[in-house]
C-alpha positions, 0 to 999 in steps of 0.5 A: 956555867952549864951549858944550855941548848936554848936560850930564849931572847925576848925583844923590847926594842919595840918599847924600850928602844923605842920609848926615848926616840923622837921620831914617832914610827907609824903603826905600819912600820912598827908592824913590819918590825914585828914581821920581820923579827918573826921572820928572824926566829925571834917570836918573843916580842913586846910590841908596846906600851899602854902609858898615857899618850901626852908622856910618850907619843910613841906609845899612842897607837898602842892599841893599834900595834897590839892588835895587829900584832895579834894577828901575826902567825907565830909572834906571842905578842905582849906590852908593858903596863905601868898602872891599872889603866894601862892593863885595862886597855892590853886586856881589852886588845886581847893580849895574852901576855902583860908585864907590868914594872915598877922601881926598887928604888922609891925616887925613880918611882916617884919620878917615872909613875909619879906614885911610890913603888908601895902604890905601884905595889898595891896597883899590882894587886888591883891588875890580879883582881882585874884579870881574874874578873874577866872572865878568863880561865886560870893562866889564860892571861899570863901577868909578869911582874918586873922590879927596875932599878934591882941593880942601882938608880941613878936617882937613889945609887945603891938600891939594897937587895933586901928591897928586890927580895921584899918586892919579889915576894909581895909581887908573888904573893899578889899573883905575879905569873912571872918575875923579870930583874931589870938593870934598867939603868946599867949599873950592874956587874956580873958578881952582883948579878950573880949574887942577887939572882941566887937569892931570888931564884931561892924565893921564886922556885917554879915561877919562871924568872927573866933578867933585863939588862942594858950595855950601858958599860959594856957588860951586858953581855956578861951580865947575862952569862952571870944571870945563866950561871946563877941558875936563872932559866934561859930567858932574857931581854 
């Protein structure tokens, strides 16, 4: 593996390691989480998720979180967004940054957005057309697009790296600014991850890639030492 001088972490603890947790956090609190992340050197955070209320009570100061995030010196704020709806909102806050997500695998998209990964596909394509709409100057608002499951679901098992492939490239051809891999459940292994991200790195040439991945067998670590080795830019979550 070359080595490299800088690696870029990004924090999601604010959404992902948030999302599950029943004690719901006051806006206050997330904020001051930001704050001292900031303060910490990591500037690359995203501080929520636009999703429907009623399903994640976490997430129903949204808005209020991205705003004041905004207005923390240094912090590039950005938010996850599952649907068109959940865009529309990040954009009207003022984000500079929207990752949107959605499954490889069909099952586990049915079951977290209740539509198939090719309407998820589709309401990509929509989000585009709403940013160009608004108004703002070509890569004003950065759009990233992630494919979950790249690595297997707990719902479907194998997840084939023909489907990752066929996703990254319909998300790119869409307008995706950005592609993240996710091993959203922490099925991966480093030879896989070695494997896989030499293919999309193939297809996605000059267009900045991430990788996501969970310590749910403990090779988390290891997985990012693979994704670095495969040649993915020094970007991660």
């Amino acid at each position: 593996m070359t080595t490299r001088e800088k690696v870029q972490v990004r924090e999601v603890g604010l959404r992902d390691g948030l999302q599950m947790v029943q004690t719901i956090l006051s806006t206050g609190q997330k904020l001051e989480w930001c704050r001292r992340m900031v303060d910490a050197g990591s500037v690359e955070i995203e501080v929520t998720s636009f999703v429907p209320p009623k399903i994640v009570p976490q997430f129903a100061d949204a808005a209020e979180v991205a705003r004041g995030a905004l207005e923390i010196p240094n912090l590039h704020a950005a938010a996850l967004v599952p649907n068109l709806k959940g865009a529309q909102r990040a954009l009207e806050v003022g984000l500079r940054k929207v990752h949107y997500v959605l499954s490889a695998s069909n099952e586990h998209n049915l079951k977290n957005v209740r539509r198939t990964t090719a309407e998820s596909a589709e309401d990509f394509r929509r989000i585009v057309v709403e940013r160009d709409a608004g108004g703002t100057t070509p890569r004003s608002v950065t759009l990233g697009a992630g494919v979950a499951t790249a690595f297997g679901c707990t719902l479907s098992g194998r997840v084939e790296e023909s489907t990752v492939l066929g996703l990254v490239e319909t998300l790119l051809k869409a307008g995706a600014d950005e592609i993240t891999i996710a091993d959203t459940v922490g099925y991966a292994n480093p030879g896989q991850v070695r494997a896989l991200m030499r293919r999309v790195l193939a297809i996605t040439k000059d267009v900045p890639v991430a990788c996501h991945f969970h310590d749910t067998r403990g090779l988390g670590l290891a997985n990012v030492v693979a994704a670095l080795d495969a040649g993915v830019p020094p970007a991660s979550h």
